[in-house]
N, C-alpha and C positions, 0 to 999 in steps of 0.2 A: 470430569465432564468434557465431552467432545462438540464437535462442530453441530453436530445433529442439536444434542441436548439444548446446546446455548440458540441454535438458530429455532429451535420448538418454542423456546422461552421467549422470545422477540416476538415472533408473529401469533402468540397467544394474545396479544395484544393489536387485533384488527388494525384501529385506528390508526395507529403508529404504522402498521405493516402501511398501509395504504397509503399517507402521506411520505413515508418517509420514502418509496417506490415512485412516488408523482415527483419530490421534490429533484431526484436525480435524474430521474427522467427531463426533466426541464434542462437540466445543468447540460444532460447530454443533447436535447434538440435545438440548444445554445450553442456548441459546439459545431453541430453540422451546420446552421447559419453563416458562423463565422467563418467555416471551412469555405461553404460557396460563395462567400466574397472572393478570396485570394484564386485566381485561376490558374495559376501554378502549385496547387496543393497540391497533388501527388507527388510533383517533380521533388516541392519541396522535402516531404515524406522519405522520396527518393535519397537527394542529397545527402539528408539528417542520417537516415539508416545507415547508408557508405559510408561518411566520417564514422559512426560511430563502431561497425565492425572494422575498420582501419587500426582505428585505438585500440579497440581487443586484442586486436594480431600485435601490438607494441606499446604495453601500458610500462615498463622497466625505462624505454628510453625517455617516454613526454617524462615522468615523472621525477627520473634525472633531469630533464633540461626543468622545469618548473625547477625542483628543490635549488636548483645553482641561481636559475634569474630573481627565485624569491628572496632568494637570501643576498642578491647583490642589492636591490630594493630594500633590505635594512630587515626581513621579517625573520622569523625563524621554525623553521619545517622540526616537525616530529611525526615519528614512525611507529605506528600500536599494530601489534599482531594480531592484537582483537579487543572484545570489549573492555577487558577487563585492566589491559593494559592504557587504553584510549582513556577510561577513568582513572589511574592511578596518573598517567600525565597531565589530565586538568586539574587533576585536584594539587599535583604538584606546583604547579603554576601557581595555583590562586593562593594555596600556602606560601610558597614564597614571597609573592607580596603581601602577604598578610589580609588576604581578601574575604570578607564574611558575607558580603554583598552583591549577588550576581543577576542582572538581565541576560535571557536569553529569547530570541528569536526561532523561531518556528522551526525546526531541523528533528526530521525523522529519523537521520543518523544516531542522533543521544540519546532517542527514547529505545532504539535498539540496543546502545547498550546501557542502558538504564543509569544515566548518568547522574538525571533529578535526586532519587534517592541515596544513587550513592554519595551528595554531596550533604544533601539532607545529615547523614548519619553521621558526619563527620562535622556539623555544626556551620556547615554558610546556606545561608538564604539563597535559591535561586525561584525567580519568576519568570516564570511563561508568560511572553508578552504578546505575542499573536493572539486577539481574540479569544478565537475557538479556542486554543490550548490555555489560556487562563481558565477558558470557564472549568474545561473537563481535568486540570488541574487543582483546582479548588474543589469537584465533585471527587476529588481523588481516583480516577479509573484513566487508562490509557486515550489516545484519539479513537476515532471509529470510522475516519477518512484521512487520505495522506492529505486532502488538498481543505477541507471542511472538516476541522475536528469534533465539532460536535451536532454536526449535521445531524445525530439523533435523537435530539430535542430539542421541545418546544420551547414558545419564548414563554410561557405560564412558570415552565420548570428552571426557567433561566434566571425569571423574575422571583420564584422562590428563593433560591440558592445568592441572588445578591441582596435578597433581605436577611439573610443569615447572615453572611459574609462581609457585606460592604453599609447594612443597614437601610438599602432601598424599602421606599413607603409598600406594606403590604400589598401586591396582589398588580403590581404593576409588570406590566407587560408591551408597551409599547421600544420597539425596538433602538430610535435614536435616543429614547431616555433610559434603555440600558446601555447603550454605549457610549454616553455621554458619563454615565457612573462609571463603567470601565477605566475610559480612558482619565479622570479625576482619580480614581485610586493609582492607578500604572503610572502618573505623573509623577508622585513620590518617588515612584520606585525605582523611576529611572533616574531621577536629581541624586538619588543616594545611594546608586549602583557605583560600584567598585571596580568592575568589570563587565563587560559584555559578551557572550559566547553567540556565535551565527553557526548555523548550516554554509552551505554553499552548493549551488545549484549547476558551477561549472567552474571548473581551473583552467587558465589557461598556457601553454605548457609554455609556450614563444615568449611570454613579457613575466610569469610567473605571477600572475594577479590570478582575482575569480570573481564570479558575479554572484551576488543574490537578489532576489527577486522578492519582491514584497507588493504586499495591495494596502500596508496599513503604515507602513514606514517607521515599523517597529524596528528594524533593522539599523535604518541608518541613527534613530535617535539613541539607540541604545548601544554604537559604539562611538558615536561622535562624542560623548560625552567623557567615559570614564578613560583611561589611560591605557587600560591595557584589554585587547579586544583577543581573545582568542576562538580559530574559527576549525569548525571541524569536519572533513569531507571526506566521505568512502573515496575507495581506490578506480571505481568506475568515473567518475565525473571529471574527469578530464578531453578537454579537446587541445589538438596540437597548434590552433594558429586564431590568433583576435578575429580574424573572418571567417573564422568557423562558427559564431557565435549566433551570425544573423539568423542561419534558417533556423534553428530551436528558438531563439527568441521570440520569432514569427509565431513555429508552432505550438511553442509552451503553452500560452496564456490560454490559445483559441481551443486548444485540446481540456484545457482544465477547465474554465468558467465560461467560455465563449467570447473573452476579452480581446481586441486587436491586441494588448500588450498591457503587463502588467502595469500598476500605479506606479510603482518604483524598480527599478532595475541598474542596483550601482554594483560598482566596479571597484576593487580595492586592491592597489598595490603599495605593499609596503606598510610601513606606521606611518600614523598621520604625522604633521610636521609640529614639530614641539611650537605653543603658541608665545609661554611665555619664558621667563626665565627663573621660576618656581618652580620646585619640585624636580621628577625624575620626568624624560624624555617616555612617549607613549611608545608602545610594544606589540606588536601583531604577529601570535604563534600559531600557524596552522597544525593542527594535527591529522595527518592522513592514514587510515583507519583500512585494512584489511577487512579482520573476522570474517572469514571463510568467503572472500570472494575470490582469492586463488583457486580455493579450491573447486567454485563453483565456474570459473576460467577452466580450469582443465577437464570440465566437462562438454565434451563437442554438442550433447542435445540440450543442453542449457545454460552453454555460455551467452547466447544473447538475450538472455536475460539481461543481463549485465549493461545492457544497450539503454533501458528503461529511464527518462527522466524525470519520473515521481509526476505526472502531470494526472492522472486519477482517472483520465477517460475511460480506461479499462472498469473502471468499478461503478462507474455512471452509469454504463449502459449493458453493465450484468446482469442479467435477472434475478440470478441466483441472490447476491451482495444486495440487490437493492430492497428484497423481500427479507435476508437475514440479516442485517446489520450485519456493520462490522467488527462488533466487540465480540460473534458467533465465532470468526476464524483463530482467535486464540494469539493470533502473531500480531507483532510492529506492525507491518505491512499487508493490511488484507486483500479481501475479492481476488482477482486471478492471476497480477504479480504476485502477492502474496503467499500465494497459492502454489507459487514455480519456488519462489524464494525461500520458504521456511522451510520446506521439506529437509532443504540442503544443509540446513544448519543444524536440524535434529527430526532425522527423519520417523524417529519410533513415535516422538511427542504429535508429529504432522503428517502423521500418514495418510488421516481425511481428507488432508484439503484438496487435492485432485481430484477427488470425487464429489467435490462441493462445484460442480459444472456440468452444466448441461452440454458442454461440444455444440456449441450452436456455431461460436468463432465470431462472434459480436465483438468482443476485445483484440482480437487481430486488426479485425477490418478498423477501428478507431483508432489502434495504437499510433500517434505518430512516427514512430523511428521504427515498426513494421518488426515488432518483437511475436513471433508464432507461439502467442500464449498458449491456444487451444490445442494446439499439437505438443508443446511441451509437455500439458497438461496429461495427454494422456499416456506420452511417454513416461511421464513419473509413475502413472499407474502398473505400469507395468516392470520399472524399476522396484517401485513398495513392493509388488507381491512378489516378484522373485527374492527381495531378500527377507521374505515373512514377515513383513512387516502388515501384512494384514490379517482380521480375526479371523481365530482356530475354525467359528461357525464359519465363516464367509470360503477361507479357502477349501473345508468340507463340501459346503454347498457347490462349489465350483467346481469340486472333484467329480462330483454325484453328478450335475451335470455334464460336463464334457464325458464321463462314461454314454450318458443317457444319450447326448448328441451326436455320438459318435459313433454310434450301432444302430443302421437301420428297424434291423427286428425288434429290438430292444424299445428300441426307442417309440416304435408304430405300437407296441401292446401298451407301456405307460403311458401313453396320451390317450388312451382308448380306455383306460383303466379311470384316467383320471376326469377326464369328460365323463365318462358314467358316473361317477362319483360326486362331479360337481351339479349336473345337470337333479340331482338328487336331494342337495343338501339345500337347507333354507338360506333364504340371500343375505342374512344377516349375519349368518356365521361364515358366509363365501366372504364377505367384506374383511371379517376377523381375521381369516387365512392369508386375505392377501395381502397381512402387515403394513407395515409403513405406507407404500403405494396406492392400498385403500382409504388410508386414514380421511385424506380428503376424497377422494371419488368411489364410486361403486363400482365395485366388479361387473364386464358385462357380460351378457345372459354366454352361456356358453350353447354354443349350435351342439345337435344333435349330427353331424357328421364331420369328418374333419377334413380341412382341402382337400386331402391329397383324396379320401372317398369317393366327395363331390365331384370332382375331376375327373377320377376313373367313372363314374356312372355315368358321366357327362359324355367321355366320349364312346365310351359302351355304345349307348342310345344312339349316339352319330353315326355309331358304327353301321346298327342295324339299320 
């Protein structure tokens, strides 16, 4: 099942389509608010993008100086080529200490390489502690926004699922007394967490720390607590200097939820400082995580992708994403980073998702760090079909066309062929002909002459 299929199955269900298209739409005219307080927002825009195609042109050297400052700070760097290695290095970790017990904190990195389960199958517990990823955790299905994971459901369906779960009273729905229940189960589970694993939202190359950013302070409780915190961050999220930090910081929040600045935004260098003189001293391993971002680096029309700091504006003010959800795009990362990003990583499986856009370039104009989604966008299209990676019908149809468009003569008798034919046929089988496109609208009346006729008769008559 493709993008189409999954996005038919979403908006079969009106209601949903409609709230869940108003709910982002809010989140996104939250954003521009907060934009027009700061009057330096483009400069800032400015700024953010420079730093960030800076680091592209020398992610080898920051990430040398971080791996040397972190590890003078006491922490210890590890290096995964991709997913699969990134998991067999946590789980080595947590085996080593003997860990069956794990909090995690909100990081789309892991759910890239499908960490949860792979820890799952080997017998330790881990918990999603960020809200949203508890609930759509316990529903068992992936997030359906980097920033809102389960922004595609109700709180009826929320309140269902913590009466199954958590034994909430039937048919309860009010929102601070499901997160009042949340956080009473998550309480446990943080007192008897063994370990905590974070995202990280930037590195910093100069003191060899990084920040994560949180709105629920799931984060800091859940590595203050256990001894050994391990944090895991793509090979992009690095900036070279502790003052690089301010204008993303600026523009993080205001881009994602319309916030001057998130609830929480800490900073963490090294392990924490042993408190008492029991037990073993606490332990902070970064693992810094490839999986094809070199190789999506050595691509000059979509390396700045790579620029992107997961803040979601792009998929707020989609139209596309906001009417198909995003569990339609099939990948970690949807709507139109999503859309530039998974191609790269398998592009027979994601050849749709370029085509899941209108080119309106709404997501340009939002991006903070001024990533040309909608241009990449169509660049990939045009990379999928030269390497066939689109349907046998489609590149047929494409054929037949550009024959058709391409020969005058040809082309003036088929549309003349075909206007007669349609101008003929009852409107309910024109609607049928016009597949997908008509599905929602009607075919319009088709004229009985065609421009270029109208035109010549037109100036005919002027003539005389």
């Amino acid at each position: 099942m493709g993008h189409v299929e999954r996005a038919r199955a979403f908006v079969a269900n009106a209601d949903r389509t409609t709230w869940h298209d108003e709910a982002l739409w809010f989140v996104r005219a939250k954003r521009d608010a907060a934009a027009d307080t700061v009057p330096d927002w483009e400069a800032l825009r400015d700024e953010a993008a420079g730093i960030k195609r800076d680091v592209l042109g020398r992610l080898p050297e920051l990430w040398q100086r971080f791996e040397a400052e972190a590890t003078a700070a006491g922490a210890r760097v590890h290096w995964a080529r991709d997913a699969a290695e990134h998991n067999r290095i946590v789980h080595g970790l947590l085996a080593e200490h003997d860990v069956r017990r794990v909090v995690k904190s909100k990081s789309m990195l892991t759910e890239e390489c499908g960490l949860n389960p792979h820890l799952e199958a080997r017998g330790i517990e881990i918990v999603d502690t960020d809200l949203g990823e508890r609930i759509v955790q316990l529903r068992n299905e992936p997030p359906s926004h980097i920033i809102m994971p389960a922004i595609h459901l109700k709180r009826g369906e929320i309140g269902e699922l913590f009466h199954d779960e958590m034994g909430a009273p039937e048919g309860l729905d009010d929102p601070d007394a499901l997160t009042a229940l949340a956080r009473q189960d998550l309480r446990g589970r943080f007192l008897g967490a063994e370990a905590g694993i974070t995202g990280v939202n930037f590195a910093v190359a100069e003191t060899g720390s990084f920040v994560v950013v949180t709105n629920e302070g799931n984060a800091d409780l859940g590595t203050a607590l256990p001894r050994l915190h391990i944090a895991c961050v793509g090979l992009e999220k690095i900036v070279p200097r502790a003052s690089d930090l301010a204008p993303f910081l600026r523009l993080l929040a205001r881009s994602a939820t319309g916030q001057p600045i998130t609830t929480y935004t800490s900073h963490f260098r090294g392990p924490r400082a042993k408190e008492t003189d029991d037990g073993p001293a606490p332990e902070l391993h970064i693992v810094v995580v490839d999986n094809g971002r070199s190789r999506l680096l050595a691509e000059p029309a979509f390396r700045e992708a790579l620029a992107c700091i997961r803040c979601g504006a792009c998929l707020n003010t989609c139209p596309v994403y906001r009417r198909s959800g995003g569990h339609s795009y099939g990948s970690t990362v949807p709507g139109p980073i999503g859309s530039v990003l998974a191609p790269s990583h398998d592009p027979a499986r994601h050849a749709e998702l370029p085509h899941a856009c209108s080119l309106c370039g709404s997501c340009s104009d939002v991006c903070p760090v001024r990533v040309p989604l909608h241009h990449q966008l169509l660049t990939w299209r045009s990379h999928l079909a030269e390497a066939g990676h689109h349907p046998r019908r489609r590149r047929l149809a494409f054929r037949l066309a550009a024959g058709v468009l391409s020969n005058p003569v040809l082309y003036e008798r088929v549309t003349r062929i075909g206007r007669w034919l349609a101008r003929r046929l009852p409107q309910d089988l024109l609607d049928r002909l016009g597949g997908p496109w008509s599905r929602s609208r009607a075919m319009p009346r088709i004229p009985e002459r065609s421009f270029h006729q109208a035109l010549r008769a037109r100036e005919e008559g002027e003539g005389r």
